[in-house]
C-alpha distance (Angstrom), angle and dihedral (degrees) to the residues before:
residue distance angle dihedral
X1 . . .
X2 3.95 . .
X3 3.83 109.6 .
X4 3.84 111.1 -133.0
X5 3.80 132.5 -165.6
X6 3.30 124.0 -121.1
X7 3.90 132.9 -168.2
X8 4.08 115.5 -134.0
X9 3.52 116.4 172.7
X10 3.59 124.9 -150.8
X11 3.72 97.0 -93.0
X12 3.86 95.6 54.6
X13 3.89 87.4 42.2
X14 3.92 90.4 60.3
X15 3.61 87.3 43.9
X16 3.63 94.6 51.7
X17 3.59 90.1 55.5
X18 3.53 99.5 45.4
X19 3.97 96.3 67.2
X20 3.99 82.5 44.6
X21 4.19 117.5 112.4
X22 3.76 107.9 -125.5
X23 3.30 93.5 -118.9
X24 3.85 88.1 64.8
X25 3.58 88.0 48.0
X26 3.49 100.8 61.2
X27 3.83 87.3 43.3
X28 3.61 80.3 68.7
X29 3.35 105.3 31.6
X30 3.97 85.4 58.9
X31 4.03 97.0 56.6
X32 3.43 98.4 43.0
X33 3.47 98.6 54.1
X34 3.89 124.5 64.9
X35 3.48 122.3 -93.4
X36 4.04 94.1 -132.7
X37 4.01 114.8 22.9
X38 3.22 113.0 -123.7
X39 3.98 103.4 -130.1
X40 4.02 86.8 56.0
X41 4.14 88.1 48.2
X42 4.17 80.0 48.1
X43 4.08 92.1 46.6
X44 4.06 83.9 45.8
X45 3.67 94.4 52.3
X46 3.61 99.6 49.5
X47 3.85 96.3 37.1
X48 4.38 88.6 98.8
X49 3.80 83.9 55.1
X50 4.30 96.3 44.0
X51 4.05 82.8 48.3
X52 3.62 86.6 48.7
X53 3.76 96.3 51.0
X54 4.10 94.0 49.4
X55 3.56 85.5 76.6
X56 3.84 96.0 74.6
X57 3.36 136.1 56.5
X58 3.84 125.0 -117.0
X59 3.47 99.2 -103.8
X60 3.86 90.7 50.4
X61 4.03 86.6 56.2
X62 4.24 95.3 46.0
X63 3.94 86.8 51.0
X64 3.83 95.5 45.9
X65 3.67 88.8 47.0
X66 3.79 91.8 49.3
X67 3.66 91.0 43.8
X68 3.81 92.3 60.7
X69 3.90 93.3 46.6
X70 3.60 87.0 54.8
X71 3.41 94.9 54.5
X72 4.20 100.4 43.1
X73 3.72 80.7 51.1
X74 3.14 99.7 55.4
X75 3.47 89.3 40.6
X76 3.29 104.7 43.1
X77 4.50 95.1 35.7
């Protein structure tokens, strides 16, 4: 069977849905949307370095930081 393309605006999209059951909904609802969200695979991948960081104060962080930009500017003019 050929595929074709069809165009659905918004309007005819919500409509669509409306007369759907919510069962197929959430059938929908379930492949469309990713499997792992990225911002919570983002928060996973920097949780070593947020464990990392508990270890120091505040002010050791701020003066670190400034450190650094001291040094790239000088660096970098």
């Amino acid at each position: 069977m050929p595929k074709v393309a069809i165009e659905i605006d918004s309007d005819t999209l919500i409509d669509i849905i409306k007369q759907l059951s919510d069962t197929e909904k959430k059938k929908i609802r379930d492949t469309i949307r990713p499997k792992e969200h990225w911002l919570k695979r983002l928060y996973d991948i920097y949780l070593p370095a947020r464990k990392e960081a508990q270890k120091y104060t505040d002010e050791e962080i701020e003066k670190d930081i400034r450190n650094a930009i001291r040094e790239v500017r000088k660096a970098h003019g």
